[in-house]
C-alpha positions as CSV (number, residue, x, y, z in Angstrom):
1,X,-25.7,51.8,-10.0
2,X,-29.3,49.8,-10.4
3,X,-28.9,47.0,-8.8
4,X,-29.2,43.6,-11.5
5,X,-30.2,40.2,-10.0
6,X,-28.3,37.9,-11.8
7,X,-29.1,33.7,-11.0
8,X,-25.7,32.1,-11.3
9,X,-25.7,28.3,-11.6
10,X,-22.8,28.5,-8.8
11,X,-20.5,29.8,-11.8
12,X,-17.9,30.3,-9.4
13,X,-18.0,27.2,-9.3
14,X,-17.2,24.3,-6.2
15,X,-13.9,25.1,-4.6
16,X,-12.6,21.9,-3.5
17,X,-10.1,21.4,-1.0
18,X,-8.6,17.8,-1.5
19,X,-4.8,18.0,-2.7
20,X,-5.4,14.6,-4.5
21,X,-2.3,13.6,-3.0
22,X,-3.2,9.9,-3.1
23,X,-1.6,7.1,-5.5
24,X,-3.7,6.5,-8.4
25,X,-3.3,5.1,-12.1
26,X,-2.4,7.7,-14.4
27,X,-5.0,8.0,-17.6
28,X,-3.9,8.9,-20.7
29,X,-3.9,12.7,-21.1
30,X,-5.2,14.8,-24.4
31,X,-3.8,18.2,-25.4
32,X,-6.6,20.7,-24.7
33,X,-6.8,23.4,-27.5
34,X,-6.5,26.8,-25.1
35,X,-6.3,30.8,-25.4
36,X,-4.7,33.0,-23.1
37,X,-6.1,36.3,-22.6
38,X,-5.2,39.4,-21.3
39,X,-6.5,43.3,-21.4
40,X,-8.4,42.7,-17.9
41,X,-8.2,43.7,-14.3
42,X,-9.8,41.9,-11.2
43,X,-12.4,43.1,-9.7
44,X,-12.0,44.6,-5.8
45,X,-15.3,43.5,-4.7
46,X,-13.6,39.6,-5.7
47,X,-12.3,37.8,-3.1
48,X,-10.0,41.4,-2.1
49,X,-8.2,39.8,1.1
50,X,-6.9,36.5,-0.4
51,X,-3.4,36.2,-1.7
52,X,-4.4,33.8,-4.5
53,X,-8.1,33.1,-5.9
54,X,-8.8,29.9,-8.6
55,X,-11.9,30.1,-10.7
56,X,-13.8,28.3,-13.8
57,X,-16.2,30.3,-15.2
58,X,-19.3,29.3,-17.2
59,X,-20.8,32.3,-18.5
60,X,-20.7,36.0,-19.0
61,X,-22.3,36.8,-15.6
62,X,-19.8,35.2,-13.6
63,X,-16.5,36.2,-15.5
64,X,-18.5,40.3,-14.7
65,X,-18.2,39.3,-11.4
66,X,-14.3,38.4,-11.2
67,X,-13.0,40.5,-14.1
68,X,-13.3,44.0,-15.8
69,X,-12.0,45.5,-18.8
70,X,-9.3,47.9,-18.5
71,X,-8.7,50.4,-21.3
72,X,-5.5,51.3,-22.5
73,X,-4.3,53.9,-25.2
74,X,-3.7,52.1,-28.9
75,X,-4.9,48.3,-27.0
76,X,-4.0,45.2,-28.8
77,X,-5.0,42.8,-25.8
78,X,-6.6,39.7,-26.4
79,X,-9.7,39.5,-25.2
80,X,-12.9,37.0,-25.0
81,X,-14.9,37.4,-28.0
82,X,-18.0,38.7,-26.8
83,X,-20.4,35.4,-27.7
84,X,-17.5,33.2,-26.4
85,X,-19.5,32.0,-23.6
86,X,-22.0,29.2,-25.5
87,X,-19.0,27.6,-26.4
88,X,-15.9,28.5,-24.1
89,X,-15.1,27.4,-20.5
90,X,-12.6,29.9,-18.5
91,X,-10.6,29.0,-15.7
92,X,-8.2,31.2,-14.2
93,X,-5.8,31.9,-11.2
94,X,-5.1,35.5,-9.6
95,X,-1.9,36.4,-7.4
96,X,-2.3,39.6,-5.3
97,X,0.3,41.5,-3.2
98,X,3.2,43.4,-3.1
99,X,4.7,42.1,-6.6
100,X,4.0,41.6,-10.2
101,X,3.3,37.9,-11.4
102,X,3.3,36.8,-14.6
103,X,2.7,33.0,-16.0
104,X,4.4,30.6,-18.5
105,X,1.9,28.1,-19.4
106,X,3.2,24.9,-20.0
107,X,0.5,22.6,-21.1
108,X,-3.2,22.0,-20.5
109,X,-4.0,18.1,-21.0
110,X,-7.1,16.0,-19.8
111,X,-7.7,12.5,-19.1
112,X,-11.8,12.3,-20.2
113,X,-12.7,13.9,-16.7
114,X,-10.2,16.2,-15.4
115,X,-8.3,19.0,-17.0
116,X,-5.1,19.7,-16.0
117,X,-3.5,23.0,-16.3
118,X,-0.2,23.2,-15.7
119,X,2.0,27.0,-15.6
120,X,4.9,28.7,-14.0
121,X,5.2,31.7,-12.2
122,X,7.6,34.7,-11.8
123,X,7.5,37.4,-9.6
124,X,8.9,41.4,-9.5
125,X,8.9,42.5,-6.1
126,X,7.7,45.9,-5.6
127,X,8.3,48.0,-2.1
128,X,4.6,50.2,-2.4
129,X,2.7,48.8,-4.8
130,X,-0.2,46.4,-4.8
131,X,-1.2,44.2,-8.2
132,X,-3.4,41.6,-8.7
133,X,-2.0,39.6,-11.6
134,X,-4.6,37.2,-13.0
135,X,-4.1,34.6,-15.7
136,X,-7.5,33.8,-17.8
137,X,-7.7,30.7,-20.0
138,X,-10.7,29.8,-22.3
139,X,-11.1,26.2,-24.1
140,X,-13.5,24.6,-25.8
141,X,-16.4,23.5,-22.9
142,X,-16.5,19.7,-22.1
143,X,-17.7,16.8,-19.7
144,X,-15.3,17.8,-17.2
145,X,-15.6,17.4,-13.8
146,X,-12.6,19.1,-12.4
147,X,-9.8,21.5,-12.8
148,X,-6.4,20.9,-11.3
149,X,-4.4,23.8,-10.9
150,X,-0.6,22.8,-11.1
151,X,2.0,26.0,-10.1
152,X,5.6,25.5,-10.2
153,X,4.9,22.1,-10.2
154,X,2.9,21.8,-7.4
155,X,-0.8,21.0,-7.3
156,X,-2.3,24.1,-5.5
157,X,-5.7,23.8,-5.9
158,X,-9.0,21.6,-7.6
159,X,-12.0,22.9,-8.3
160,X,-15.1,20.7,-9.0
161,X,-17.1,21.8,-12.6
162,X,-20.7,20.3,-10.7
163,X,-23.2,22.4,-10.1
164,X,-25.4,21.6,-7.5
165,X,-27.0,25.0,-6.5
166,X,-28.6,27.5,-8.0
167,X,-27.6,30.9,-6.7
168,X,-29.3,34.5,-7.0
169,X,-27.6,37.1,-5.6
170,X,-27.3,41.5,-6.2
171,X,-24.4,43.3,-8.2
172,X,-21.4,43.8,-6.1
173,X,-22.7,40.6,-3.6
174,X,-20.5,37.6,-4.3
175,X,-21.4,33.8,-3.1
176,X,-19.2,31.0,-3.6
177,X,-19.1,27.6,-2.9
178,X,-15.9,25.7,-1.0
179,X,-16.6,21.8,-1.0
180,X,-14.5,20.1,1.5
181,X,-15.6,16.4,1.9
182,X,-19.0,16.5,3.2
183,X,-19.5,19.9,4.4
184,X,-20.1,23.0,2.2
185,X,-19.1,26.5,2.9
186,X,-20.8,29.5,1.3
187,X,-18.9,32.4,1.4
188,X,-20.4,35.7,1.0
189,X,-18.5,39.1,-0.1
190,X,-19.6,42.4,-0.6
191,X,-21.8,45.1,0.3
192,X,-22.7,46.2,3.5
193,X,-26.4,45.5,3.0
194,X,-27.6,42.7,0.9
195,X,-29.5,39.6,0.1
196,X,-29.0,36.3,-1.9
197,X,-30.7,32.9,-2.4
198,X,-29.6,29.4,-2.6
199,X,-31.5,26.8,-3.7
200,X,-30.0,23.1,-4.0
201,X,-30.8,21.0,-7.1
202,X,-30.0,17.4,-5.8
203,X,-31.9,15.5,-3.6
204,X,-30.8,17.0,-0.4
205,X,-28.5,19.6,1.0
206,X,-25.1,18.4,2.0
207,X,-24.5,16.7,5.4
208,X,-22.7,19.8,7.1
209,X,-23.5,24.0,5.2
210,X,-21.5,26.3,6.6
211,X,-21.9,30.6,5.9
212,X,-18.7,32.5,6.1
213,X,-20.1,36.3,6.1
214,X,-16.8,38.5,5.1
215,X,-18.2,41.6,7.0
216,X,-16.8,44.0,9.7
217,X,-20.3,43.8,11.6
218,X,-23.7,41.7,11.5
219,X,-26.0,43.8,13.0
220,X,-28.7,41.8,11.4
221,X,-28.7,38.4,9.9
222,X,-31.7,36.6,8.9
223,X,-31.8,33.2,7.2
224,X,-35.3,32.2,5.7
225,X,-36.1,28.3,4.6
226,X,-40.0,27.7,4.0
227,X,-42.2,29.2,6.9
228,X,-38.9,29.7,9.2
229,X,-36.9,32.3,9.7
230,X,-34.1,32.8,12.1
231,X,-33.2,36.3,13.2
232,X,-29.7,37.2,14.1
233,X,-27.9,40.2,15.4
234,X,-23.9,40.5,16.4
235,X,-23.8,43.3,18.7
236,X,-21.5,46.1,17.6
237,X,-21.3,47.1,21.5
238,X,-22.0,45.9,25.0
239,X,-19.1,42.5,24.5
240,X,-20.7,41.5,20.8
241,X,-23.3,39.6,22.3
242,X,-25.1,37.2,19.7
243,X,-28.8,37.6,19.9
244,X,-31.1,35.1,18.2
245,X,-34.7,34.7,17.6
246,X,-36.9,32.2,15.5
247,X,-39.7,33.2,13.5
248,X,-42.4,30.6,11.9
249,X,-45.6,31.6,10.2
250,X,-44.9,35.5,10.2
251,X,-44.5,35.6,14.1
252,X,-42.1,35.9,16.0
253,X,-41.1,33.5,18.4
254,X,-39.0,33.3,21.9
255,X,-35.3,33.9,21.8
256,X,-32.8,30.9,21.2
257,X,-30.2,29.0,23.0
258,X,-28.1,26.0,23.0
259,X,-31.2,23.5,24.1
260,X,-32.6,24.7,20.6
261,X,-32.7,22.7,17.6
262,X,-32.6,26.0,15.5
263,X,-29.6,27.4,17.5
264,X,-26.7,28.3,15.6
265,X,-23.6,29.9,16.9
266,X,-21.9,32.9,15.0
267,X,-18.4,32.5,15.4
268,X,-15.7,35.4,14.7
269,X,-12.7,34.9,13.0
270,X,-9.7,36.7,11.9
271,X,-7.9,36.9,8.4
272,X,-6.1,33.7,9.5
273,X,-9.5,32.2,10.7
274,X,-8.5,32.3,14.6
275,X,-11.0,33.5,17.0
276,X,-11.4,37.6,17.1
277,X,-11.6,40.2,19.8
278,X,-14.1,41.9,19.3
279,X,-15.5,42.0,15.5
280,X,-13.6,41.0,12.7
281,X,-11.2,42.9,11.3
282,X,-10.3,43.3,7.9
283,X,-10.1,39.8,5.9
284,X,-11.6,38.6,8.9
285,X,-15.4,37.3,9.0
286,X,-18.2,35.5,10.7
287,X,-18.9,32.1,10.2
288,X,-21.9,29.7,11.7
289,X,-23.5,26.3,10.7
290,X,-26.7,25.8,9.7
291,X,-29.2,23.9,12.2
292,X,-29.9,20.7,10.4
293,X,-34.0,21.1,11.7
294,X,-34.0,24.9,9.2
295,X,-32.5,23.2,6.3
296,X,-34.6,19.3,6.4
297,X,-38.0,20.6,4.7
298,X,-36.9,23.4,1.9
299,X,-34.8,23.5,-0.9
300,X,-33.6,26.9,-0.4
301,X,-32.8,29.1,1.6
302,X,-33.0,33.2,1.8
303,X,-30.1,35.3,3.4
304,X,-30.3,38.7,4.2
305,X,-27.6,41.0,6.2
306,X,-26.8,44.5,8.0
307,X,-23.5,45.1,9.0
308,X,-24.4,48.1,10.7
309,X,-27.4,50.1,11.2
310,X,-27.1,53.9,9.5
């Protein structure tokens, strides 16, 4: 397929990782007009490893990204009108694995700020077969600033409705956005090869950006912010050794270490995040933290990656 840029106002949105748990007032809470929607399947370039995913979409761009339309013989699901987008906000939650969940929503409310969907679950075992059982919910778009998700009676999950970056990335390359206090985690899913761009729109980039690359190899990694470039490569052979290099101007410079201010350790993880042998294996990926010195004089930053060279 030709390759489509698409610029995504991080419609995936801030994944934050507070529980809320914390005694506060409650605020008086509004019905929220909603639709349920079915006639969809999840896309397997989305997030494929994790047992649960929790989205709020913003526009038609984003929902391509996490959703497709499946076609069935004499269909009579209800999909998204196809202008619902100016007008409609989507937020929805996906269970994957060996059975078939479906969901029983119970109310959606907000207090002025937050809305608060609240749903049950049930699930059908199966022995063989995988699903991926999503359930998508448009309303009316608002001033909201976050989503609780509330399964079974239990707060799972909160996502933030900010948007403070601007991302650009290719078809079939996914980059979201984890807030977690102060630090930031990108996480980047996909192809093989590929490139994206983040650009922050506040006045600085937060006080800790982390990359989580969910690759088997990284064979080359370059990260770009004004007239530097660091240059990257996880050796696929000889004990995985990182190798580093900075480039500024178009040159290229000596190779880095810990005394550097631009050095930046690639870490690999497993599926449950625990340090690797060898390279990652499926689910797992690699993660690093950006050098404060590349990110303090540019509001964005280029990525590129190999996983392997063909």
């Amino acid at each position: 397929m030709k390759a489509l840029q698409s610029t995504l106002l991080v419609a995936f949105l801030s994944l934050s990782g507070s529980s809320l748990a914390a005694e506060k007032p409650d605020a008086p809470s509004t019905p929220v007009a909603y639709q349920v929607h079915d006639g969809y399947f999840v896309s397997n370039q989305f997030e494929p490893d994790a047992p649960t995913s929790f989205v709020v979409l913003k526009n038609q761009a984003a929902f391509d990204q996490v959703f497709g339309v499946a076609h069935v013989m004499r269909d009579k699901s209800h999909r998204l009108a196809a202008d619902a987008f100016p007008e409609k906000l989507v937020v929805a939650a996906i269970h994957r694995g060996k059975a078939m969940v479906t969901y029983q929503i119970e109310h959606l409310v907000t207090d002025g700020k937050t809305l608060s969907l609240r749903y049950t679950t049930k699930s059908a075992p199966s022995d063989t077969a995988e699903f991926s059982c999503p359930l998508i919910v448009s309303l009316p778009k608002g001033d909201y600033q976050a989503v609780q998700f509330i399964e079974d009676g239990k707060e799972i999950k909160t996502l933030t409705t900010s948007a403070p970056f601007e991302i650009t990335t290719k078809e079939n390359v996914t980059l979201t956005t984890t807030m977690e206090g102060e630090k930031t985690i990108f996480s980047i899913k996909g192809t093989g090869i590929g490139n994206a761009k983040v650009q922050r729109l506040g006045e600085a980039w937060p006080k800790e950006v982390v990359l989580r690359v969910y690759l088997g190899g990284l064979e080359n990694f370059t990260i770009s912010s004004g007239e530097v470039k660091l240059s990257n490569s996880v050796l696929s052979h000889s004990g995985n050794k990182q190798l580093s290099h900075l480039w500024k101007d178009g040159k290229e410079g000596p190779s880095l270490d810990e005394k550097s201010p631009y050095w930046m350790e690639i870490h690999r993880l497993d599926a449950n995040g625990k340090p690797a042998e060898g390279l990652p294996s499926k689910g797992g990926w690699f993660e690093m933290t950006l050098p404060s010195a590349l990110l303090k004089d540019s509001k964005t930053i280029e990525l590129g990656w190999i996983d392997f060279y063909r």
